[in-house]
C-alpha positions as MATLAB code, in Angstrom:
seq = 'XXXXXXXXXXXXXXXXXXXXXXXXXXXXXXXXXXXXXXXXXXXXXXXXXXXXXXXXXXXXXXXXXXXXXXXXXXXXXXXXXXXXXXXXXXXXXXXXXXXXXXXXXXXXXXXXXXXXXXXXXXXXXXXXXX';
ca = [
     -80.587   -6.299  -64.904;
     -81.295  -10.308  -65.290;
     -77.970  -10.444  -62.883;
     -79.652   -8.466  -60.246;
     -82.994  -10.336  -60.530;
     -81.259  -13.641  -60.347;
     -79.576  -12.476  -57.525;
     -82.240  -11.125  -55.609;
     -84.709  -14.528  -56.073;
     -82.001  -16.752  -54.991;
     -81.521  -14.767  -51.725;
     -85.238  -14.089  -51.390;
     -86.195  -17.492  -51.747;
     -84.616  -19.310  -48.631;
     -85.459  -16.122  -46.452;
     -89.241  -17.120  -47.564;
     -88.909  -20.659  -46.770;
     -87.188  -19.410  -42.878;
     -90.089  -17.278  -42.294;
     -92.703  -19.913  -43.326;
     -91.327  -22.429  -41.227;
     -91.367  -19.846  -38.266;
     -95.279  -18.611  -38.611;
     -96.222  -22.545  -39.199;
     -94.426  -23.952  -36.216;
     -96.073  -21.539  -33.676;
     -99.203  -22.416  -33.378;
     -98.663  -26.128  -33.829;
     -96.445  -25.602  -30.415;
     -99.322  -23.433  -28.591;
    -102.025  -25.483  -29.525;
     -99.862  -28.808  -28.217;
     -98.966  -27.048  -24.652;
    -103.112  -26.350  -24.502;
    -103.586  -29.814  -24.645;
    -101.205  -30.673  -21.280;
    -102.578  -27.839  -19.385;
    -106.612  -28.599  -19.929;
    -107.565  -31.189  -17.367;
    -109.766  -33.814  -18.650;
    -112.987  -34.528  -17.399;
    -113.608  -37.659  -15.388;
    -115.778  -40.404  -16.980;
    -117.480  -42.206  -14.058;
    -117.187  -46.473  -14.221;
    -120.609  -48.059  -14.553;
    -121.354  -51.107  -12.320;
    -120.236  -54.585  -13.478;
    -123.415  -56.644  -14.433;
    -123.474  -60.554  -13.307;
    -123.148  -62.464  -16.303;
    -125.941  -64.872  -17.254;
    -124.578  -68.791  -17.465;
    -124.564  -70.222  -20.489;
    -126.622  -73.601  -20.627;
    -124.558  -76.737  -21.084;
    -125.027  -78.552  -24.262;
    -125.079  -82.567  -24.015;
    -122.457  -84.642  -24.823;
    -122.740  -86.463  -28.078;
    -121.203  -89.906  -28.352;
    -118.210  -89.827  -30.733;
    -119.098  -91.274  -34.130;
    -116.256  -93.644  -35.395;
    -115.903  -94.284  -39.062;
    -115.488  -97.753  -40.140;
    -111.971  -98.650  -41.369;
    -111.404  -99.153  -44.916;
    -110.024 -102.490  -46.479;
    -106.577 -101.493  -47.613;
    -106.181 -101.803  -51.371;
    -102.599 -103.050  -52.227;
    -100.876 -101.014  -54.562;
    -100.978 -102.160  -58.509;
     -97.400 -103.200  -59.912;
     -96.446 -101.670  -62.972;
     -94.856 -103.834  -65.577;
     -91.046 -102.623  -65.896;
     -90.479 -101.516  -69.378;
     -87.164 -102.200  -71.395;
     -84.374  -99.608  -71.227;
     -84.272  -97.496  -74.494;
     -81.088  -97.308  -75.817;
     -80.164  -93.499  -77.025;
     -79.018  -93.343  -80.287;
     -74.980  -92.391  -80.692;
     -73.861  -88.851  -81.617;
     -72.579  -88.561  -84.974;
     -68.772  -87.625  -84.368;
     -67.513  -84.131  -86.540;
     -63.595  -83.958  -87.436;
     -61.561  -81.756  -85.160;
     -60.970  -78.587  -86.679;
     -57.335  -77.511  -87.446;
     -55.346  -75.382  -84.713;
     -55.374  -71.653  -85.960;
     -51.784  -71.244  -86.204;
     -50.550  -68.639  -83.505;
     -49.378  -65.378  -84.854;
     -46.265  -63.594  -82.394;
     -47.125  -60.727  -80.489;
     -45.973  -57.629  -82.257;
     -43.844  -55.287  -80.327;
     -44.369  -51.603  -81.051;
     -41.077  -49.232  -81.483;
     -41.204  -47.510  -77.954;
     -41.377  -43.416  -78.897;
     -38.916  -41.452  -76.785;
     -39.563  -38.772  -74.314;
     -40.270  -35.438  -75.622;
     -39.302  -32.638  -72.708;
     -42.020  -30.576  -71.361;
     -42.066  -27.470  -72.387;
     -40.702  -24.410  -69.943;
     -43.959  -22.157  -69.018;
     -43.427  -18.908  -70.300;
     -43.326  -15.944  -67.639;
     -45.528  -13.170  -67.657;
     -43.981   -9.944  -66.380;
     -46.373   -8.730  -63.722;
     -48.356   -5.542  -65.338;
     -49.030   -2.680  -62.651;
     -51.674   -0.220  -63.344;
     -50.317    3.097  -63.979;
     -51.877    5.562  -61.847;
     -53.481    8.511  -62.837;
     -53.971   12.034  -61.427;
     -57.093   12.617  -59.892;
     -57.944    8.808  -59.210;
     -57.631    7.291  -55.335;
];
């Protein structure tokens, strides 16, 4: 029964999704070609206006700003080099010593195994049955 159900939903549910897409496209596709054929209404152009002219403002004399004195720049007294103090040297550690590779015994081939064969099995046919 939960087979059949199954079944049914998942066959139902793209069939729904088809049809959906079909009812909301119409009108969308109507209401679009209603728009082209309507013939929209003519907005008549008012008369251009003279604009006033705007009244010229004097010219004001550029102010210039006096110059400064230039003010040299200060020296700085140099100050002695620092000398860093010297790293502390460590022994050298011993070389590890290094160990030969170890070789593992190679295992030999084991044969694959024949598949076994299955005699075909044929229904036996009884009377009364197509």
């Amino acid at each position: 029964m939960t087979l059949k159900k199954s079944f049914s939903a998942s066959l139902l549910s793209p069939f729904l999704i088809i049809c959906l897409i079909a009812l909301l496209s119409v009108p969308v596709s109507v209401g679009a070609r209603r728009l082209l054929e309507e013939p929209k209404p003519e907005i008549p152009t008012f008369p251009e206006l003279p604009k006033p002219e705007m009244p010229k403002l004097p010219e004001f004399p550029k102010l210039e700003l006096p110059k400064l004195p230039e003010i040299p720049k200060p020296e700085m007294p140099k100050l002695p080099e620092i000398q860093k103090p010297e790293l502390p040297t460590f022994p050298e550690l011993p070389k590890m010593p290094e160990f030969p590779k170890f070789d593992f015994p190679k295992l030999p081939e084991l044969p694959k195994p024949e598949e076994t064969k299955v005699p075909a099995f044929t229904m036996p046919k009884f009377p009364g049955s197509p």
